[in-house]
C-alpha positions as CSV (number, residue, x, y, z in Angstrom):
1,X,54.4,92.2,-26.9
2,X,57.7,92.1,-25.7
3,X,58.9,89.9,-23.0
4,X,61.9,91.7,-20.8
5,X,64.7,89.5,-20.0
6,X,65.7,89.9,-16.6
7,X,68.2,88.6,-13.7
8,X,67.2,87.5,-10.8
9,X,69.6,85.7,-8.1
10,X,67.7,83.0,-5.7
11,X,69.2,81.9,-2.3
12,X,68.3,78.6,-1.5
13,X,68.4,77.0,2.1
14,X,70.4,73.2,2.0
15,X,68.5,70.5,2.8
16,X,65.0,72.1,2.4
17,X,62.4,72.6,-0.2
18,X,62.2,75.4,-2.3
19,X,59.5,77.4,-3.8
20,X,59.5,80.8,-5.5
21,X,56.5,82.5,-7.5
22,X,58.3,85.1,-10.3
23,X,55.9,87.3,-12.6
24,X,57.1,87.4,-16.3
25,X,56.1,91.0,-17.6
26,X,56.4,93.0,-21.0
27,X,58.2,96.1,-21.7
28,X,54.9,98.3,-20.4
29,X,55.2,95.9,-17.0
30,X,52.3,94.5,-17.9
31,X,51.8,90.2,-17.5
32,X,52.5,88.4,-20.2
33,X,49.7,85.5,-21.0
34,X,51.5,82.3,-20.8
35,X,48.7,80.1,-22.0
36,X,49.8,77.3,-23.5
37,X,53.8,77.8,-22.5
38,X,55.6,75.4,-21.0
39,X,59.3,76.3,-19.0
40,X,62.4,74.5,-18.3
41,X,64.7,75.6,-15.8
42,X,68.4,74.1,-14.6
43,X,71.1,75.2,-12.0
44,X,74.4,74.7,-13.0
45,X,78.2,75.2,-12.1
46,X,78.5,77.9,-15.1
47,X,76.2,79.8,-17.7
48,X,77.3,77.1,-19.9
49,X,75.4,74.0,-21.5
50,X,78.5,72.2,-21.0
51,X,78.9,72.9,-17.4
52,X,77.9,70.7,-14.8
53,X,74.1,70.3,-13.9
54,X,73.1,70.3,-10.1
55,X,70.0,70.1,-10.1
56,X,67.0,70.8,-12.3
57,X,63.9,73.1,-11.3
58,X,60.2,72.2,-11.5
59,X,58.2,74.6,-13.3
60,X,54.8,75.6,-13.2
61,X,52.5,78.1,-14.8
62,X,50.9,79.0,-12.0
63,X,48.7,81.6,-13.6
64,X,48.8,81.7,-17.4
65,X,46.9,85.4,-17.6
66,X,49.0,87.2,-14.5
67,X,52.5,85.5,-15.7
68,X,52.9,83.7,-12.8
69,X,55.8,80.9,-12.7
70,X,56.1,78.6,-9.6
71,X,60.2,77.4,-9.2
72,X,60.3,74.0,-7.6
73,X,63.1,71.8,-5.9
74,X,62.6,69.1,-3.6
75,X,64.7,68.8,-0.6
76,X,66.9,65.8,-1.7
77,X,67.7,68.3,-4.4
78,X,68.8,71.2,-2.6
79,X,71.3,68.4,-0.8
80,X,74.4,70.2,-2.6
81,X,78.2,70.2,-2.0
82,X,77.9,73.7,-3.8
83,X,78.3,77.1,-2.5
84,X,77.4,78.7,-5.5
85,X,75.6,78.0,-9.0
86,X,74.0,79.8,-11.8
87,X,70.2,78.9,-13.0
88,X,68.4,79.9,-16.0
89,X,64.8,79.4,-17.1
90,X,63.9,78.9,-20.8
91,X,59.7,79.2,-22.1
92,X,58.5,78.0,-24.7
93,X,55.5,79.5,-26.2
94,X,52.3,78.3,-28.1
95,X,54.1,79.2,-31.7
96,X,56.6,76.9,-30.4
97,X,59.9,79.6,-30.1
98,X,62.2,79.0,-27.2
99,X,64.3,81.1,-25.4
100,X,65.7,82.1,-21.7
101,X,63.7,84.7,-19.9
102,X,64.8,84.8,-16.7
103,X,68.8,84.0,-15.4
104,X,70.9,84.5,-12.4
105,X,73.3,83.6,-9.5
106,X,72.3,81.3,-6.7
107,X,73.6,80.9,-3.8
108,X,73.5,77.4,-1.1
109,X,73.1,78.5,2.3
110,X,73.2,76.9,5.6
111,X,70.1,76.9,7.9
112,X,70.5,80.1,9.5
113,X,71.0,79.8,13.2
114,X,67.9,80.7,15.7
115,X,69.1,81.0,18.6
116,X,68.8,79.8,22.0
């Protein structure tokens, strides 16, 4: 089974958690079972280990058999100066490889406004 590396950009609101379930799938788009994987994931300045870290995501496996990832950052977290940022997420799997499965832009938005 193949996993397929993929982008995917995330807009986070400042000043408010965030959460966001993502599916890892193989090259037939089927899930791929994460049992026993374990994920790191980071936002940074640049796609660069060298670059500055903002903030780092909590990762879950939400559901080893359908994929399922949860994305994680508490509010005092999303507390940036930044407009922009890149984030990765690396797996590791039960033979121990590691690699980045899933990268992208992100974005730090205001609260949008409601209204009166």
């Amino acid at each position: 089974m193949t996993v397929q590396r993929t982008t995917y950009d995330l807009d986070i609101i400042k000043d408010r958690d965030f959460s966001r379930n993502i599916y890892l799938r193989d090259a037939n788009n089927d899930a791929v079972d994460l049992t026993g994987w374990t994920g790191i994931a980071q936002i940074r300045e640049a796609m660069s280990p060298e670059s500055v870290l903002i903030a780092n995501i909590v990762v879950t496996i939400a559901n080893a058999a359908l994929g399922k990832i949860n994305l994680y950052i508490a509010q005092a977290n999303t507390k940036v100066c930044q407009a922009t940022g890149v984030w990765d997420l690396a797996l590791t799997n039960a033979a121990d490889l590691t690699d980045t499965y899933v990268y992208g832009n992100i974005t730090f938005s205001l609260v949008p406004s409601t209204g009166a």
